[in-house]
C-alpha positions as CSV (number, residue, x, y, z in Angstrom):
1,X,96.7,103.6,-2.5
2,X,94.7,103.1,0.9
3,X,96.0,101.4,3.1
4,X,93.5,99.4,5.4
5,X,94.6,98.2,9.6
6,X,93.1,95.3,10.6
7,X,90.9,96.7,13.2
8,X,91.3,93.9,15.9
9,X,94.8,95.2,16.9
10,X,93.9,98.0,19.2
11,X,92.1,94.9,21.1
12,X,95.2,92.5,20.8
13,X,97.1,95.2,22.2
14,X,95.0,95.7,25.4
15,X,94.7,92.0,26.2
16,X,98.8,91.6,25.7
17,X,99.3,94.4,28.2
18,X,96.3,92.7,30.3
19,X,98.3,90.0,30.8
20,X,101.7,91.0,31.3
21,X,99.9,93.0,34.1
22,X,98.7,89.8,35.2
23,X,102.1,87.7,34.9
24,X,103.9,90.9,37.3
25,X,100.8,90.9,39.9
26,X,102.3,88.6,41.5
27,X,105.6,89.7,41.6
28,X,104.8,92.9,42.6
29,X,103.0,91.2,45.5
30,X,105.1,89.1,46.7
31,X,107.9,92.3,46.6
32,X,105.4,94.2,48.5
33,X,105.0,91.5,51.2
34,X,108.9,90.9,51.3
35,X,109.4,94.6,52.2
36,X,106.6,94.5,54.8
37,X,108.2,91.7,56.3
38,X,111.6,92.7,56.3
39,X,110.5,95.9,58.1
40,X,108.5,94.2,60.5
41,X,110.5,91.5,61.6
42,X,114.0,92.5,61.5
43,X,114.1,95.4,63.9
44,X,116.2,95.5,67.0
45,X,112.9,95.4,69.3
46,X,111.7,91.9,68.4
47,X,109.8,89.6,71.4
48,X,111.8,86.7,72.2
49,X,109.3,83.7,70.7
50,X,108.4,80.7,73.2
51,X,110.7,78.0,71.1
52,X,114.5,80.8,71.2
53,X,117.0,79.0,73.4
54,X,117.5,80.4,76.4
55,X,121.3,82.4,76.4
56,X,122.9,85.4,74.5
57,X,122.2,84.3,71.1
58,X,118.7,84.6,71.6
59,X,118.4,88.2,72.9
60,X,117.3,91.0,70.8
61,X,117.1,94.8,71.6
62,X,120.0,96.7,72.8
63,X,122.1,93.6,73.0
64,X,122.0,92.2,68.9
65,X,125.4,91.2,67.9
66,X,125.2,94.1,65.2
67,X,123.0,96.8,64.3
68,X,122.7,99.0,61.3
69,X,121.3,102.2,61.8
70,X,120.1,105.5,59.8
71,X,117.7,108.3,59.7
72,X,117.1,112.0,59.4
73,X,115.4,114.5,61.7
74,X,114.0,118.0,61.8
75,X,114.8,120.0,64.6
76,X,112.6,123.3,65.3
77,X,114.8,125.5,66.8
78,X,114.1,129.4,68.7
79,X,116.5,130.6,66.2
80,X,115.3,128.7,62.6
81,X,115.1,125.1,61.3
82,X,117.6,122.4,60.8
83,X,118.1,119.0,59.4
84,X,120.2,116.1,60.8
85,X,121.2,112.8,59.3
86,X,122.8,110.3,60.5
87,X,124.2,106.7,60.0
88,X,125.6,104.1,62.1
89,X,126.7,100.6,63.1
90,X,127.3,98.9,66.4
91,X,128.3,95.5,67.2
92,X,127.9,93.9,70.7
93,X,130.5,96.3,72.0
94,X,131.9,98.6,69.3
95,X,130.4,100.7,67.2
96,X,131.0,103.8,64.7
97,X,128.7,106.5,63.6
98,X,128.5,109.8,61.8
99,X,126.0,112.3,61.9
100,X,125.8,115.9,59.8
101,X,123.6,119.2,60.7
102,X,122.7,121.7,58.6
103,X,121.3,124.8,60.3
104,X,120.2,128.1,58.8
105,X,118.4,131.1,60.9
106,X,114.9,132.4,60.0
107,X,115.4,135.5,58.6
108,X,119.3,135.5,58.0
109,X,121.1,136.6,55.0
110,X,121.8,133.9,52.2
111,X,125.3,132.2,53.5
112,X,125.0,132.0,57.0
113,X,124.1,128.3,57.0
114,X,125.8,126.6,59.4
115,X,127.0,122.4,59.3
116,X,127.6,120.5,62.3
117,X,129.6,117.1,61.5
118,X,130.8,114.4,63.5
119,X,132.5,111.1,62.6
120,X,132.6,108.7,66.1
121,X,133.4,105.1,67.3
122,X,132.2,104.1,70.7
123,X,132.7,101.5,73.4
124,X,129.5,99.9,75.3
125,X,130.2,100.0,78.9
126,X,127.2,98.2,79.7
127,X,125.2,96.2,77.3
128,X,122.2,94.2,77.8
129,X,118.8,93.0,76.4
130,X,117.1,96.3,77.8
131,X,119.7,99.0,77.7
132,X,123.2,99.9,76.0
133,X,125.7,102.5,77.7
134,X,128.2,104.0,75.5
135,X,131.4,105.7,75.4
136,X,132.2,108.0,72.8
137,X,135.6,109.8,70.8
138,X,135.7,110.6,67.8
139,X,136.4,114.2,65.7
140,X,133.9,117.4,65.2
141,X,133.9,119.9,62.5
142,X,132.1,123.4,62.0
143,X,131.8,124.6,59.0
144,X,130.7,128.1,57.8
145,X,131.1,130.4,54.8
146,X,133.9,132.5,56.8
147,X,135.6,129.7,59.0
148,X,136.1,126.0,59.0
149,X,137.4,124.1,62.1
150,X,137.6,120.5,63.4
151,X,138.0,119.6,66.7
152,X,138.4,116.5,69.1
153,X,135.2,115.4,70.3
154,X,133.8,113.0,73.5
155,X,130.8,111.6,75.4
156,X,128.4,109.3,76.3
157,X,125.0,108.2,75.5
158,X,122.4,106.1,76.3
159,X,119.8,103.8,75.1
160,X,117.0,102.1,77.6
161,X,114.0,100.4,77.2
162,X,111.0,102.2,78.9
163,X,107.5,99.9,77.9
164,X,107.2,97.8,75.4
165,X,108.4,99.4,72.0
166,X,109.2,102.6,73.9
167,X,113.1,103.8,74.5
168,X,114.6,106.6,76.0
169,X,117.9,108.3,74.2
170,X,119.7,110.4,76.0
171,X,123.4,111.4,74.7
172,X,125.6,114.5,75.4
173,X,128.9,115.2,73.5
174,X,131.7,117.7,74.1
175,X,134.2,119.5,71.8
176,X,136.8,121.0,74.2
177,X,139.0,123.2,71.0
178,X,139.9,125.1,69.4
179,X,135.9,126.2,69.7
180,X,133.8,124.4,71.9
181,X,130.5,122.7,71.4
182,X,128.2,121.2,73.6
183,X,125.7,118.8,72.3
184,X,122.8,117.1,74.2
185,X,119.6,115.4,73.5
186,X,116.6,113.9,75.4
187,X,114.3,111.8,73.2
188,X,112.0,109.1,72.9
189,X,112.1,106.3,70.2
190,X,109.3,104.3,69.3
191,X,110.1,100.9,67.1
192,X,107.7,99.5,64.8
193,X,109.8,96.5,63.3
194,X,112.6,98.2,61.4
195,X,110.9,101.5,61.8
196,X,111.4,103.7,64.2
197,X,109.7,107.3,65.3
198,X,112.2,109.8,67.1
199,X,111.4,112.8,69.0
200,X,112.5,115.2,72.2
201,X,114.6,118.1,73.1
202,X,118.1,119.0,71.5
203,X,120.6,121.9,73.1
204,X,123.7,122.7,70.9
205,X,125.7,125.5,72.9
206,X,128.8,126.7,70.6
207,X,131.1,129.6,71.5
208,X,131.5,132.4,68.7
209,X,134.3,129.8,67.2
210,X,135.8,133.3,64.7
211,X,132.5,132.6,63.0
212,X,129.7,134.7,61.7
213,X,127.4,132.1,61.2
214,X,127.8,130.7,65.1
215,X,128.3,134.4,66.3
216,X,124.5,134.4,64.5
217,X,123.2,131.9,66.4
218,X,123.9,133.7,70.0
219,X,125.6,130.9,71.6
220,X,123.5,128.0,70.4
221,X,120.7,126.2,69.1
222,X,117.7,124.7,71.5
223,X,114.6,123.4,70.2
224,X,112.3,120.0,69.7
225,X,113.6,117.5,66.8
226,X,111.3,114.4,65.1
227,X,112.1,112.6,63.0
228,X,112.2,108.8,61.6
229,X,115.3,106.2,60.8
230,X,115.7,102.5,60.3
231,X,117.5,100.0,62.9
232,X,117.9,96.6,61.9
């Protein structure tokens, strides 16, 4: 027994998909231009508009009542490559972040990576529309295949306005024992709404620590980092 297909249903098919494609269009759209406008207009660097009240509500940059803030970076170093994330939250005066670095040498055996993590709150000591001065405590930890320590750590850092969408970060962060670490960065940060474009010069100096893996790295790492995040 034959059995026949009407032969109309391949075309029913491709005008029922036709217009589900045309019922989600505009979705899709109006997610798209949702996104676009979250990223654009709820950074930190917004321009005060004509019609904001004049006082602290209406200031923007380094002075919002809280910021959320994350990213990763790449840091080209003498000795190999790296990555570094981090993630962070500051109100007007307090604020807490952490931040992880994985390092591995060029040329180095399997298992003599190196992380770098740090868990910090911080105090601005200054705060206003074009800069933000911190304090900063909190507790560092190297970890390697053949040792593991944590450590106390402190410092300060900096966040100004230089021109327009252009910052300058500077930060430099100490871990006095039971191995000591020095960690300082230079950078620039350019903001495009939400977005923002990091990049500068990065010095890690770490004593041998009991480790292979920071005996490896003959006293530190120094190199150029970019990188992007998200601060809104």
């Amino acid at each position: 027994m034959q059995v026949s297909y009407p032969t109309d249903m391949p075309r029913e098919a491709l005008k029922d998909s036709h217009a589900v494609s045309e019922l989600l269009k505009p979705v899709v759209q109006a997610l798209m231009e949702g996104l676009v406008h979250v990223f654009r207009d709820s950074g930190t660097h917004r321009e005060r508009a004509d019609t904001d009240p004049p006082g602290e509500e209406a200031q923007t940059r380094h002075a919002t009542a809280t910021t959320f803030r994350t990213g990763a970076q790449v840091l080209l170093l003498r000795q190999g490559g790296a990555v570094d994330a981090f993630l962070g939250m500051d109100f007007r005066r307090v604020g807490v972040a952490a931040r992880v670095l994985r390092s591995t040498p060029w040329g180095r055996q399997v298992g003599s990576g190196l992380t770098l993590a740090e868990l910090r709150v911080s105090y601005a000591l200054y705060v206003s529309e074009f800069a933000r001065f911190r304090l900063e405590a909190g507790a560092g930890a190297l970890l390697a295949p053949d040792k593991e320590r944590v450590g106390p750590l402190g410092g300060l850092s900096l966040e100004a306005c230089m021109w327009g969408p252009l910052d300058l970060e500077a930060r430099v962060l100490a871990t006095p024992l039971p191995y000591q670490q020095l960690d300082g960065t230079l950078g620039l940060a350019a903001h495009a709404g939400a977005l923002v474009a990091r990049g500068g010069v990065r010095g890690i100096y770490l004593d041998q620590a009991g480790s292979v893996a920071a005996q490896a790295r003959e006293g530190g790492l120094l190199g150029l980092y970019l990188g992007l995040g998200v601060d809104f």
